[in-house]
C-alpha positions in Angstrom: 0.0 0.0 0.0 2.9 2.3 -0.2 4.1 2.2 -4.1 2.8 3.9 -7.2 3.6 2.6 -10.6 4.2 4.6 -13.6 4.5 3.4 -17.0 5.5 5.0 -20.3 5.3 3.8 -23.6 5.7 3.7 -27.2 3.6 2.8 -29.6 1.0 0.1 -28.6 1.7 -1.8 -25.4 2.1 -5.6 -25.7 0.0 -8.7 -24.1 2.2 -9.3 -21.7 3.0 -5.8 -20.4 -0.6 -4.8 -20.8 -1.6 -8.1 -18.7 0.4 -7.1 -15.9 -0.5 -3.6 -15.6 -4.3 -4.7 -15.4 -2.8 -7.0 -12.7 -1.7 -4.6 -10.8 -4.4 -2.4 -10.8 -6.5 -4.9 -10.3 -4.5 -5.5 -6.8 -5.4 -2.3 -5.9 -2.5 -0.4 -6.6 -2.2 3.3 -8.5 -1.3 2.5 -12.1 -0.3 5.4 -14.0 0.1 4.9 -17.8 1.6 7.5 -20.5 1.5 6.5 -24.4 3.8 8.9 -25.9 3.3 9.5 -29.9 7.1 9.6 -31.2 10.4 9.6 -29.4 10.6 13.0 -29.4 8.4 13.4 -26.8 10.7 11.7 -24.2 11.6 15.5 -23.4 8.5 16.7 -22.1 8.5 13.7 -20.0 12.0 14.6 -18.3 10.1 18.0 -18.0 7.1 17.0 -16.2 8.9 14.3 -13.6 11.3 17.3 -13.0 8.2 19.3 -11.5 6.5 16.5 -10.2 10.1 16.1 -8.3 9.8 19.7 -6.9 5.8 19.0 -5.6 6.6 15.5 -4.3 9.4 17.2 -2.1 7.3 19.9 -1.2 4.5 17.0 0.3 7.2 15.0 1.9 8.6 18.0 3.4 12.1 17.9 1.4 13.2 21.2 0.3 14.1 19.8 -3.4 16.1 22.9 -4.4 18.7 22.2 -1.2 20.3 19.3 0.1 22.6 19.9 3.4 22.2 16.5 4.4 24.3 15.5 1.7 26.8 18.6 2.1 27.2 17.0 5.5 28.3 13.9 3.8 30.7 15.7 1.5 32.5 17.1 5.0 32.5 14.1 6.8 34.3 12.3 3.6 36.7 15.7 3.8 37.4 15.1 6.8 38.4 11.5 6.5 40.5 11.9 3.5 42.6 14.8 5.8 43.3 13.1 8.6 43.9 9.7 7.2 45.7 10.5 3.7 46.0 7.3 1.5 44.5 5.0 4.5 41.3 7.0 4.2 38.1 4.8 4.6 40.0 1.8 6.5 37.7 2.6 9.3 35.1 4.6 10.2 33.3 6.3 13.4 30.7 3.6 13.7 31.1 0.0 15.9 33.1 -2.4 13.7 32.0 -6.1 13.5 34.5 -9.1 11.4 33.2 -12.3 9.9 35.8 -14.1 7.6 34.6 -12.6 4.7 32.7 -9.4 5.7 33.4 -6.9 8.4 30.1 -5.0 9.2 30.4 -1.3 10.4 26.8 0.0 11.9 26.2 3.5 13.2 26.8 4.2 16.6 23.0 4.9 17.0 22.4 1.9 15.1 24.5 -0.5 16.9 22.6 0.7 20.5 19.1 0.2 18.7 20.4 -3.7 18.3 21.9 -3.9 22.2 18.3 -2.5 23.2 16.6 -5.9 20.9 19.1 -8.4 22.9 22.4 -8.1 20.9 24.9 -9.5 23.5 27.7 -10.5 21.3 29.8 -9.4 18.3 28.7 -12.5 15.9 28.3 -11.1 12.5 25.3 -13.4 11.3 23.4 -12.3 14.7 23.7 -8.7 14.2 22.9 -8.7 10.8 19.7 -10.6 11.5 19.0 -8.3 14.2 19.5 -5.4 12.1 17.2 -6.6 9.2 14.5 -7.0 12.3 14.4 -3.5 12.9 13.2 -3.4 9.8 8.8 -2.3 10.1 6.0 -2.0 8.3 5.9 1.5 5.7 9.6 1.0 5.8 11.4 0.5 2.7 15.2 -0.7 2.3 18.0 1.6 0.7 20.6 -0.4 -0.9 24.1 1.7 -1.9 27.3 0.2 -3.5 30.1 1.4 -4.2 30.6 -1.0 -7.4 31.8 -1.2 -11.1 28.5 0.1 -12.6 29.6 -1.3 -16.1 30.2 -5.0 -14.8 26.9 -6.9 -16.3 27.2 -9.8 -14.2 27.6 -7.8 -10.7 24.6 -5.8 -12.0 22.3 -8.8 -12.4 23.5 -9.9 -9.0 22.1 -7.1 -7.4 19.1 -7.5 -9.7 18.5 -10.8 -8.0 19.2 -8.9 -4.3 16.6 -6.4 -4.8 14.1 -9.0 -5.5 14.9 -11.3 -3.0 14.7 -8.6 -0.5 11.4 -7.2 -1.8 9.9 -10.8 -1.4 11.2 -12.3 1.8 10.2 -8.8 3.5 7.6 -7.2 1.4 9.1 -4.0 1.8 10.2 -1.5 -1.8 13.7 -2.2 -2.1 15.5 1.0 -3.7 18.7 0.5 -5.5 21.6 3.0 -5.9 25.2 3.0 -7.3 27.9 4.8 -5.0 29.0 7.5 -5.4 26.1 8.9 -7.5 23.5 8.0 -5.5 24.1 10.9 -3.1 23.3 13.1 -5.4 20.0 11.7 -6.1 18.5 9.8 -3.4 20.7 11.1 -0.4 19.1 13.8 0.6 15.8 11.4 0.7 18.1 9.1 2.9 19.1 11.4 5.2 16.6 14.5 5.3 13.3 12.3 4.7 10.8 10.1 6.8 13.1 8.5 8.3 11.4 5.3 6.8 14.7 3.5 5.8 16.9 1.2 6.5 20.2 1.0 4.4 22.2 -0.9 3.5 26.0 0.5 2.3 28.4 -2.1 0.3 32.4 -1.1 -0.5 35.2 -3.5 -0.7 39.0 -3.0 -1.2 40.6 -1.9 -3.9 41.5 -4.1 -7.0 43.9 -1.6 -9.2 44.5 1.8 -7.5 45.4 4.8 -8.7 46.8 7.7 -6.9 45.0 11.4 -7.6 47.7 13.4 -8.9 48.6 16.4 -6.2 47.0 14.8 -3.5 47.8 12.3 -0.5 45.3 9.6 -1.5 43.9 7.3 -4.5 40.9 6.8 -6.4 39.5 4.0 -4.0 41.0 6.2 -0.8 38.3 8.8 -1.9 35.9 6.3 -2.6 36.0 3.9 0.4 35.8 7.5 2.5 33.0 8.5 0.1 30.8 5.4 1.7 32.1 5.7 5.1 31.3 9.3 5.1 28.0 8.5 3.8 27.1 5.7 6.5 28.4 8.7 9.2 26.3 11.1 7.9 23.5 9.1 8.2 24.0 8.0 11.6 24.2 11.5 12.7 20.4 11.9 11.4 20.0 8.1 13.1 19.1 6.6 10.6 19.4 2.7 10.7 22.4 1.5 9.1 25.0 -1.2 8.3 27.9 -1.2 5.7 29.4 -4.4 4.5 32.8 -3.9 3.6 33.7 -7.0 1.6 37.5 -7.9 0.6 37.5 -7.2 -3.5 35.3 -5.7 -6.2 34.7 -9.3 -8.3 31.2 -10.7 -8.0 32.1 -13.8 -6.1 32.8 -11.2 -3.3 28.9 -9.5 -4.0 27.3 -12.8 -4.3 29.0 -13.9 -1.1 27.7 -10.3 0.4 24.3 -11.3 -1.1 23.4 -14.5 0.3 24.6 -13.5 3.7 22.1 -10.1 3.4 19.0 -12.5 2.4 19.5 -15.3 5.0 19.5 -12.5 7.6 15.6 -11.8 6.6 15.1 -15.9 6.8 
């Protein structure tokens, strides 16, 4: 009872896709349907969902012409890069959990929300599975990570995540790559309803590359980028977890995946 779906299309809309709109509507969900009449009117559509953007965030009570939730983000990932030089993102200023494959960093406020629902020890599998149980009803899960955006096969694996998790919880599952995603969902992340729980991913570097004139690399600003992120959000107390896994290749995300759906099991 808490999505809206919108489709737009070309030209005449096929059995299939037609048969599962009906069901939907049918369900009782708002369908909303566009037909556009050429291509070319793609345009006015980039138009119209950029208002709709401004009046949604009006409703929800998210100034959509400012985001200092995400400026705060952008100092706290200063601030790690400045202190800690190359190192930047080893650690962050959350409570740090290690499995043999994962370590787990959650918020401070996040981590005493789990010692308040009977989290006694420091067993990954436990807190994870007590994290996902903080998860209620009208909440929706924010999945962010900081992964090759161009790898096909990791992309389908996440494909598969956000399914999984939208079925075994019946919650919206909303996807976004990192870094980009803070500059379009996180100021909804942090500045919003407070209605999510996230879910950061970031692993070591593969190949770095040090930025010229500076004192750290590409995956130094990175790894800070997500770690800034996840403190930036605990700051707001919002619930979070990030999993930071031990290289970017999709065994590593598949192994990340599994472990995130048998938590909700």
């Amino acid at each position: 009872n808490d999505r809206v779906f919108v489709h737009i299309g070309l030209g005449r809309t096929g059995a299939k896709l037609a048969s599962a709109l009906k069901a939907l509507s049918s369900s009782g969900h708002p369908v909303i349907s566009y037909r556009l009449n050429d291509l070319y009117e793609i345009g006015g559509e980039f138009l119209m969902w950029e208002a709709a953007t401004a009046v949604a965030g009006r409703i929800l009570g998210i100034n959509p012409f400012d985001q200092p939730d995400v400026e705060r983000a952008k100092k706290l990932t200063l601030a790690r890069l400045e202190s800690k030089g190359v190192k930047a993102g080893d650690r962050a200023a959350g409570v740090e959990l290690y499995g043999k494959k994962t370590a787990l960093c959650f918020g401070r406020a996040t981590f005493e929300m789990l010692e308040e629902r009977g989290l006694k020890d420091r067993d990954v599998k436990k807190a994870m599975k007590r994290f996902m149980g903080l998860l209620k009803e009208g909440d929706y899960i924010g999945v962010m990570a900081y992964f090759n955006t161009f790898d096909a096969e990791i992309d389908n694996a996440f494909t598969k995540a956000r399914k999984a998790l939208r079925d075994s919880t019946k919650a919206a599952v909303q996807f976004g790559y990192g870094p980009r995603y803070l500059h379009s969902t996180g100021q909804l992340h942090k500045g919003g309803s407070g209605k999510g729980l996230f879910i950061i991913l970031c692993h070591e570097p593969g190949i770095d590359m040090e930025i010229p004139e500076s004192r750290f690399s590409f995956s130094g600003l990175e790894l800070s980028q997500a770690f800034g992120d996840m403190e930036a959000l605990d700051e707001k107390g919002r619930r979070v977890v990030l999993l930071k896994l031990g290289d970017p290749g999709v065994k590593s995300v598949k192994e990340a995946i599994r472990f995130m759906v048998e938590a909700v099991k």
